[in-house]
N, C-alpha and C positions, 0 to 999 in steps of 0.2 A: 655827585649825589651818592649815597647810601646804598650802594646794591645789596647787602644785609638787611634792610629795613622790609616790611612787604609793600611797601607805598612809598615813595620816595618822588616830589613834584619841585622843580624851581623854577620860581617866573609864571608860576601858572596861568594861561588867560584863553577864557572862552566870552567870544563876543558873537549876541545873536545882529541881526539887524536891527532892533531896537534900544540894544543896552549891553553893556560888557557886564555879564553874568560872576566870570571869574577874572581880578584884577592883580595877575603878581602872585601868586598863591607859590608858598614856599614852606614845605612839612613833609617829615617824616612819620611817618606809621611806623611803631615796633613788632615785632611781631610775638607770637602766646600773652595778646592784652586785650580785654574790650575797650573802645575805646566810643568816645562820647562825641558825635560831632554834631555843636550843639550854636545855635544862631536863631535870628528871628526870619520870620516869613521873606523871601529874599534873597536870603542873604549868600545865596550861591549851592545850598549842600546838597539837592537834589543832581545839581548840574557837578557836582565834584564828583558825585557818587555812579554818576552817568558816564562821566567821564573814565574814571576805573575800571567801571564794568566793561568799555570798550565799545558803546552804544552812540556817546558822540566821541569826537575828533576835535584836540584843541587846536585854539586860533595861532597862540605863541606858548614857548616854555617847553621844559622836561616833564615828564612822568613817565613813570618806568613802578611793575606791578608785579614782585618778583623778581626782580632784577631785569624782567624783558619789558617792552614798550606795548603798551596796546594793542594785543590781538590773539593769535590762535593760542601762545604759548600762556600769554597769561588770563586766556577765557576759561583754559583747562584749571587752574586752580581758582576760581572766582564762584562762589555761590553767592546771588543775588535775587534780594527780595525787593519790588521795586514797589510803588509807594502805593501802587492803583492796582485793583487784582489783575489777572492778564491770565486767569483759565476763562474757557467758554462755562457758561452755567449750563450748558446743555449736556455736560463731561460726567459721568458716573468716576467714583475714584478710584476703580479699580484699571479703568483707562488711562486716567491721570498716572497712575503709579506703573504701569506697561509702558508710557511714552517717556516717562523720568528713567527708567530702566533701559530702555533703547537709547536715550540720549545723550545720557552721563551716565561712562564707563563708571565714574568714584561713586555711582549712586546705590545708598543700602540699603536695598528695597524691604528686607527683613527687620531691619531697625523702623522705617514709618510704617510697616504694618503694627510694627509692636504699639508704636503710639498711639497709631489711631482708634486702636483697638482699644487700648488705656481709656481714650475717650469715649468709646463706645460708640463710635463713627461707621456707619453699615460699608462696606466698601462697593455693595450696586446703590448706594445714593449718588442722587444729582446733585451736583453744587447748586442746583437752582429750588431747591428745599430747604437747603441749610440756612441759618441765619447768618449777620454778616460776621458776627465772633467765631461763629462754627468754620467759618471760610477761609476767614485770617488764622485760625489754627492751622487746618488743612496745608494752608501754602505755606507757614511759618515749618511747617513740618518736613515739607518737600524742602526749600531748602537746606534746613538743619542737618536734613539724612545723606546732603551728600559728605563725602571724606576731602573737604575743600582746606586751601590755607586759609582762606581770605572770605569773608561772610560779610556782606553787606547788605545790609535789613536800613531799609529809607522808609521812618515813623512805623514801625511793626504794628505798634499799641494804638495808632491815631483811631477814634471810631470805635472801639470797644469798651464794654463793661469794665470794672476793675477784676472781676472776677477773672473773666479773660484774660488781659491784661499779667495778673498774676502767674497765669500757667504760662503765658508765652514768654515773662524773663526766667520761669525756669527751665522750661525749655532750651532757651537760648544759654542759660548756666551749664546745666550738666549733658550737651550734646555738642561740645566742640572739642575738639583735644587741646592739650596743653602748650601745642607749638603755632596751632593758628591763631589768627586775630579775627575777632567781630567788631566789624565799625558800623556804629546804629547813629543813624540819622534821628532826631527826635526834639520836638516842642515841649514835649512831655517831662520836663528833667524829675520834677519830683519823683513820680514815679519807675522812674528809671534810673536813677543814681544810686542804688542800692547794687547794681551789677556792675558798673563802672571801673575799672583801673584808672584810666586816662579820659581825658576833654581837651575839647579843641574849639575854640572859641570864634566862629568868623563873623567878617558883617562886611556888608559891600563888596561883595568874593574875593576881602582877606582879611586872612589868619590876626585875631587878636589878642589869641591866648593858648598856650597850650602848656599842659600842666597833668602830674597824677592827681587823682582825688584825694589822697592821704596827704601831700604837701598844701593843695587848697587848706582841708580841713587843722592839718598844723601850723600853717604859717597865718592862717587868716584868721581861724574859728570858726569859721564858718561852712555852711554848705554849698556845694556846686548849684544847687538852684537859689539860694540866697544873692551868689555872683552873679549869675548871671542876671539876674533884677537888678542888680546894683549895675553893673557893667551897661547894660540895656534898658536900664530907665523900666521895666515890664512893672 
């Protein structure tokens, strides 16, 4: 495997009791790329990106996240946005933002004050006043502010306005540096394939495409959510 790459899997396989989630899964992640991991309801991406983060533990196979295998070394470079909120609504953000600051040394508390502030987000509000767009800002932010390699955002956009929607790809544009990678889990290709470098195609948890956006759009004509209806029948 690729210990250059920030994600490197071969063989990959997570089997719950019901069903083998991930089947053989074999890809590299580059790294200073976003990249698109892009599938139907199913089709494993939740569970690859759980798997990363170091939340679950696979059945068989490599992964290695940074060059290390799952755990302290590569939790420290891993910001992760997971797909279902996970602060209490009882949290004022200026709490939220003391406990990100206690917890992750890379966290830059000066930079999501700034955003939030951009938003005009009160920092003694509750999360349990804010609407759900207001909220997926909030936590899109927190992660964003840390100084991570590795950003993994599962459906950022699912559930919001486009208006929303809008500020959180640019968000996600102009707050990573140029050596990390963000891998966005996402249904949503249309509007998300505007920020894309790279997609990764799976179904059945595995890999049936991976490819940059710019080679899609010259070798085919077409666009990344064109394929993917065409690849997935959608």
């Amino acid at each position: 495997m690729n210990r250059d790459a920030i994600i490197s899997c071969q063989g990959l396989q997570k089997r719950y009791s019901y069903k083998l989630a991930l089947n053989g899964l074999t890809l590299e992640i580059p790294r200073g790329k976003i990249v698109g991991l892009l599938g139907p309801n199913g089709s494993g991406k939740t569970t690859f990106i759980k798997l990363v983060s170091g939340l679950l533990t696979p059945t068989a196979g490599q992964l290695l996240v940074g060059g290390h295998r799952p755990g302290m070394e590569s939790k420290r470079i891993v910001s992760y946005l997971p797909e279902r909120t996970y602060l209490n609504d009882w949290m004022r953000v200026e709490g939220i933002l003391e406990m990100f600051s206690d917890f992750y040394p890379d966290f830059n508390e000066a930079k999501a004050r700034d955003m939030l502030a951009r938003l005009g987000i009160n920092l003694k509000d509750k999360l349990k006043t804010m609407s759900k767009g207001t909220k997926e800002k909030v936590q899109l932010i927190l992660v964003m502010s840390r100084e991570a390699e590795l950003y993994l955002l599962d459906e950022p956009i699912g559930g919001v306005d486009p208006a929303a929607r809008d500020y959180i790809l640019d968000t996600i544009i102009s707050n990573y540096s140029e050596n990390a990678t963000v891998l966005i889990s996402t249904h949503l290709i249309s509007d998300i394939e505007k920020v894309l470098d790279e997609v990764v195609f799976i179904k059945n948890g595995q890999m049936v495409l991976q490819s940059s956006v710019d080679d899609i759009r010259a070798s085919r004509g077409i666009s990344v959510d064109q394929l993917f209806r065409e690849e997935f029948r959608c």
